[in-house]
C-alpha positions in Angstrom: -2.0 -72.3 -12.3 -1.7 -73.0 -8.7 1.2 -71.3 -6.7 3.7 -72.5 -4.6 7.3 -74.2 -4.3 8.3 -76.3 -7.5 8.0 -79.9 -5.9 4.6 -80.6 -5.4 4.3 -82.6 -1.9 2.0 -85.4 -1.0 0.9 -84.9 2.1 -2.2 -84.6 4.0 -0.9 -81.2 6.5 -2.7 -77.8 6.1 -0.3 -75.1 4.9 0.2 -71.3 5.2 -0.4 -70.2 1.8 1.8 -67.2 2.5 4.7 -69.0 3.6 7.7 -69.5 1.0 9.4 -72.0 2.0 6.1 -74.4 2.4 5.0 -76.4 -0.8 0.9 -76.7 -1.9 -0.6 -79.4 0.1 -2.9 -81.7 -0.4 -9.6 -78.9 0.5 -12.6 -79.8 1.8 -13.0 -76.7 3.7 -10.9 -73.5 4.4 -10.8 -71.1 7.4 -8.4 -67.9 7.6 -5.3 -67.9 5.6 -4.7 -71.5 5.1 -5.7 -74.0 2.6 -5.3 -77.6 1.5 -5.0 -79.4 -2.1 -5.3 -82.6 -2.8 -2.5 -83.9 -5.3 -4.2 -86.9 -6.5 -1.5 -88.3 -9.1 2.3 -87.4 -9.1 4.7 -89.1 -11.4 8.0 -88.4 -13.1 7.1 -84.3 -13.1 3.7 -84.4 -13.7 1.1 -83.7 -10.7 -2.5 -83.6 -11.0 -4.0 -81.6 -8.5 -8.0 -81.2 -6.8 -9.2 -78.4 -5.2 -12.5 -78.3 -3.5 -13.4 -75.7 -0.6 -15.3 -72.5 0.2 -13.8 -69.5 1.7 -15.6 -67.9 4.6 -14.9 -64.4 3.7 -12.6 -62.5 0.8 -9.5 -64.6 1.0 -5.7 -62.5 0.3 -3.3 -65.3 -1.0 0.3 -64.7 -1.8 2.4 -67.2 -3.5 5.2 -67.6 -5.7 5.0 -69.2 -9.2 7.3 -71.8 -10.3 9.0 -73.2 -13.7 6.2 -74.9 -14.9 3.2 -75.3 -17.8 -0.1 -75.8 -15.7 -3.7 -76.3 -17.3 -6.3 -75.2 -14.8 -9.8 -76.0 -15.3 -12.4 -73.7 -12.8 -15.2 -75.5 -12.2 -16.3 -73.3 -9.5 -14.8 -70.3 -8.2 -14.1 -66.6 -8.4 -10.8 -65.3 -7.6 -9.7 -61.5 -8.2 -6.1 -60.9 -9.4 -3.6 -58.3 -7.5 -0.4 -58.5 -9.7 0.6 -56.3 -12.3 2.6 -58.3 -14.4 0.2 -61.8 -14.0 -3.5 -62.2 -14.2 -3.9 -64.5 -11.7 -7.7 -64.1 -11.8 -10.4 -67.0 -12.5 -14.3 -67.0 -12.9 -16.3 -70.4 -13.4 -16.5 -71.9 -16.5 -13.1 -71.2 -17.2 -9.9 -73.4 -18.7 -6.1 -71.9 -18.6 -3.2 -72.4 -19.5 0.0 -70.9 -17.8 3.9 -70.9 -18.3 5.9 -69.7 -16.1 9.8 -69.4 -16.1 10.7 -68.0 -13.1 10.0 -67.6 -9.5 7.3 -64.7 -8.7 5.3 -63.2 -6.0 1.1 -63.7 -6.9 -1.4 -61.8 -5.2 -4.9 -62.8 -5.6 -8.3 -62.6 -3.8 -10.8 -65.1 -3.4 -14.0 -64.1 -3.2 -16.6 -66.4 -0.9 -19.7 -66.2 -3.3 -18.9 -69.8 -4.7 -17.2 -72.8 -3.9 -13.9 -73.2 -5.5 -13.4 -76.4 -7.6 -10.6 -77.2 -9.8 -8.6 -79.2 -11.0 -5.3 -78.7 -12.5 -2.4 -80.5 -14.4 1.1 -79.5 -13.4 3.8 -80.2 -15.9 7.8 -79.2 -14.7 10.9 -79.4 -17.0 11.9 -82.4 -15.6 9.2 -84.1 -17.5 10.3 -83.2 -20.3 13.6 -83.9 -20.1 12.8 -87.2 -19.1 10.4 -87.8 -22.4 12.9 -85.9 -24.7 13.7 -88.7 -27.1 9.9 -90.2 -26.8 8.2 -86.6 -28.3 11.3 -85.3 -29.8 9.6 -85.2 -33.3 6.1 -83.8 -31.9 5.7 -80.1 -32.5 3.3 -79.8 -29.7 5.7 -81.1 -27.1 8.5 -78.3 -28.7 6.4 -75.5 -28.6 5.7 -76.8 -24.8 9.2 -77.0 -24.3 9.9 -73.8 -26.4 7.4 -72.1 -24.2 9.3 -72.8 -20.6 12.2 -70.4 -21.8 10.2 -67.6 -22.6 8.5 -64.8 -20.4 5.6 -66.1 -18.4 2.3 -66.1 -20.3 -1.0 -67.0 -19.5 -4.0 -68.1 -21.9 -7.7 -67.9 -21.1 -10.5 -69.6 -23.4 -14.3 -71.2 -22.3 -14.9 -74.8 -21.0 -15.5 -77.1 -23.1 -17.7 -80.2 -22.5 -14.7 -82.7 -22.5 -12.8 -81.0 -20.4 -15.5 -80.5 -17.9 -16.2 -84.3 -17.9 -12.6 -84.9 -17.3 -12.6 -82.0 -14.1 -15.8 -83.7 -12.6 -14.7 -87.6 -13.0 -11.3 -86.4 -11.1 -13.8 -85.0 -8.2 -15.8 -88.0 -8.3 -13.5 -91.4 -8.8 -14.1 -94.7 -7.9 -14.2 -95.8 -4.3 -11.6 -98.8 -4.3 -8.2 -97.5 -3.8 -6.4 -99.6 -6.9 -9.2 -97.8 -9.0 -8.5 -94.6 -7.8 -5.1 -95.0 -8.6 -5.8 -95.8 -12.0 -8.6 -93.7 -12.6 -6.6 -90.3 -11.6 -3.2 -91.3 -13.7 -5.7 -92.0 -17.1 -7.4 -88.6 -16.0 -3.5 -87.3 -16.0 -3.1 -88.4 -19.2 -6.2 -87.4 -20.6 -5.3 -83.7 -19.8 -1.5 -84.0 -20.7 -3.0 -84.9 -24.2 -5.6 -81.8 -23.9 -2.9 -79.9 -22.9 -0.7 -80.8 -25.6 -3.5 -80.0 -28.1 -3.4 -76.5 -27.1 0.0 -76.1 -28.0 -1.1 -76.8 -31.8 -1.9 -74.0 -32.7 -0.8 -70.9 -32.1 -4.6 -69.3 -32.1 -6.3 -69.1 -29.3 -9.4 -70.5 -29.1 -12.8 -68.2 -28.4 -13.9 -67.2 -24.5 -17.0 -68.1 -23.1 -19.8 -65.4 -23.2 -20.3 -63.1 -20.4 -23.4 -62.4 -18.2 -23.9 -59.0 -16.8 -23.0 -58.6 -13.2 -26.6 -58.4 -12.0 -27.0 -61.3 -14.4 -24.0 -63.3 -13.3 -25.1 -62.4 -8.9 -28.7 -63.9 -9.5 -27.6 -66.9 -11.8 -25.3 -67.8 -9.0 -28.2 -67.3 -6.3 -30.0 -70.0 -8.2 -27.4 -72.5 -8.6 -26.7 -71.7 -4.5 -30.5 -72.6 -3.8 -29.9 -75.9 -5.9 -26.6 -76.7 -4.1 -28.4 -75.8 -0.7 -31.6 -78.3 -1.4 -31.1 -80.0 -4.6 -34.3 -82.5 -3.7 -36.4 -79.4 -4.0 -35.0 -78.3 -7.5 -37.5 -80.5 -9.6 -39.3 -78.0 -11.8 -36.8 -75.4 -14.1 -40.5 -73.6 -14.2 -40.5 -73.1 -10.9 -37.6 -72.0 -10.1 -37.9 -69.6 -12.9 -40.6 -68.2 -11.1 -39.3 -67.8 -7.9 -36.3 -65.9 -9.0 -38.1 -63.4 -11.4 -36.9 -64.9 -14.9 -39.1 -67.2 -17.6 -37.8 -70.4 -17.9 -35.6 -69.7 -21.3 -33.9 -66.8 -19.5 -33.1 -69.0 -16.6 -31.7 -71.7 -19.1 -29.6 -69.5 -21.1 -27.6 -67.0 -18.5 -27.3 -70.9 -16.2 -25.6 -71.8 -19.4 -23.4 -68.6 -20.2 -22.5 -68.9 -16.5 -21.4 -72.4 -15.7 -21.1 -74.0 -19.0 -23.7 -76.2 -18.7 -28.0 -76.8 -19.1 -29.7 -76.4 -15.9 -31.2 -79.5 -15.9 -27.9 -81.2 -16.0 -27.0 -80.0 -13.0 -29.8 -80.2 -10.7 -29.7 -84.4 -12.1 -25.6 -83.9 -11.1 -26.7 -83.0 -7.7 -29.5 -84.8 -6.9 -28.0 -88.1 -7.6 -24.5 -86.9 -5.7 -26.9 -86.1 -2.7 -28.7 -89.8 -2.9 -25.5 -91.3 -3.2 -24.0 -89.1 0.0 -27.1 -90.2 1.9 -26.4 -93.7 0.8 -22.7 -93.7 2.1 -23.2 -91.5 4.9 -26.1 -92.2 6.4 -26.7 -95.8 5.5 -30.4 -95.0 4.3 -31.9 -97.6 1.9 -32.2 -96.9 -2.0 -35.9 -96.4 -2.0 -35.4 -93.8 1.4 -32.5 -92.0 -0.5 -34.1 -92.1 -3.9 -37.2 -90.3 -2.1 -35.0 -87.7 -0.1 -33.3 -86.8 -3.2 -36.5 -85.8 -4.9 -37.0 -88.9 -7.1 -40.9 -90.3 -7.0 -39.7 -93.4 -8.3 -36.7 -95.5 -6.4 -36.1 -97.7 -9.8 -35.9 -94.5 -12.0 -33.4 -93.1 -9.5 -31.6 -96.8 -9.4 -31.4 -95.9 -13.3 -29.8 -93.2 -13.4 -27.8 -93.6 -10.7 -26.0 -96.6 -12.4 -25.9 -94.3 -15.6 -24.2 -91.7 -14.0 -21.7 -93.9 -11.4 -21.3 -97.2 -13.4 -22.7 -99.1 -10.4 -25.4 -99.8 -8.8 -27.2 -97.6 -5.7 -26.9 -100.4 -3.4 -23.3 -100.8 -4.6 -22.6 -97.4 -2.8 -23.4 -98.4 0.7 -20.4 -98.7 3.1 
């Protein structure tokens, strides 16, 4: 869950995690000891939250939790916990959920070997009081209740594919501002009900396989040399090659490690790179289509409109 004071402000100001008295902000990058969220929804004590940045070095945050359930979905990101009494650890491919109670110090580390991505749903008790009579025969919405007067817990389990597609449409929404509106409360909602699902059942659901941690260090040199030129990444073969593994190796640890197939991801971020060359740059489609590794401009146009629901040419500002 994330940390801080238990109303979750909107604005745009850069905050001292280590400061008590200041609330998480709304990351697109982070120097020294300060860091900025995006709260991208906020309603009636429920706040959806966006996190995007990389740390320049090992990062010491201390926080204080709050009275709150919070699902947290890790994209991206490794973070090392320093509290006794609450894990406050996360690794990528990762979904929690966390109740707190009560107001206590976190100490965590993040470690600068990966971006940090998340996105998280913040429920408070307001929010339930406020939809008492609505859920008041729902079990899931008792045991959630239930569970905000018991000792903090915290629950760990793998990513699953629906969750994922939920964390990566909240870091890519639409670009007209009613749209984004509406696209980040039905994203709200589509977690609350995740959320909700979790409290169900009182058996926790499996964790993702682990890679060794010579495994996990060159997996996440690969996906870094995709991130860094993703126009390049167009042969799993080759890349296979040039980091020492055969191709079903490099499939299966990319897997175990990010909860996805390779070749989803280096499609992910070729077509997020020709569409940032689009909007940033003001290149053609054909030009951008080329830069981002594509031989053909109208297979790119393709599956650009697959993956974005618009046209290329749609994206230019």
């Amino acid at each position: 869950m994330r940390e801080g004071e238990s109303e979750v402000c909107g604005c745009d100001a850069i905050c001292d995690w280590a400061d008590p008295e200041v609330a998480v902000h709304p990351p697109e990058t982070l120097t020294g000891k300060s860091a900025k969220y995006d709260v991208v929804y906020k309603d009636d004590g429920l706040s959806l939250l966006s996190t995007n940045f990389r740390a320049l070095e090992p990062l010491f945050v201390e926080a204080q939790t709050f009275p709150c359930i919070c699902m947290s979905i890790v994209l991206d990101g490794r973070a090392e916990g320093r509290t006794a009494d609450f894990d406050a650890s996360f690794g990528p491919n990762e979904v929690w959920v966390a109740v707190t109670s009560v107001r206590t110090s976190v100490q965590k580390v993040i470690l600068p070997d990966l971006p940090v991505r998340t996105v998280e749903l913040i429920v408070l008790p307001e929010w339930f009081a406020r939809n008492e009579e609505r859920f008041s025969g729902e079990e899931p919405f008792q045991r959630m209740r239930h569970a905000l007067s018991q000792p903090t817990s915290v629950r760990r389990r793998s990513l699953d594919a629906r969750l994922k597609r939920i964390a990566w449409a909240v870091h890519h929404p639409p670009r007209s501002d009613g749209l984004r509106t509406l696209h980040f409360q039905s994203r709200a909602l589509d977690l609350l009900g995740a959320l909700a699902e979790e409290f169900a059942t009182d058996e926790p659901k499996p964790r993702a396989a682990s890679l060794s941690a010579q495994a996990l260090a060159r997996i996440m040199t690969v996906r870094q040399h995709i991130d860094a030129e993703p126009s390049a990444a167009t042969s799993i073969v080759a890349l296979a090659e040039a980091f020492g593994m055969s191709p079903s190796k490099l499939r299966q640890d990319f897997c175990v490690a990010f909860g996805s197939c390779i070749g989803s991801y280096i499609s992910e971020r070729r077509l997020t790179y020709g569409r940032e060359l689009i909007q940033t740059m003001g290149l053609s489609v054909s030009e951008a289509a080329y830069r981002a590794g594509y031989a053909h401009p109208a297979n790119f146009a393709t599956a650009f409109k697959r993956r974005f629901g618009h046209p290329p040419s749609a994206a230019r500002p």
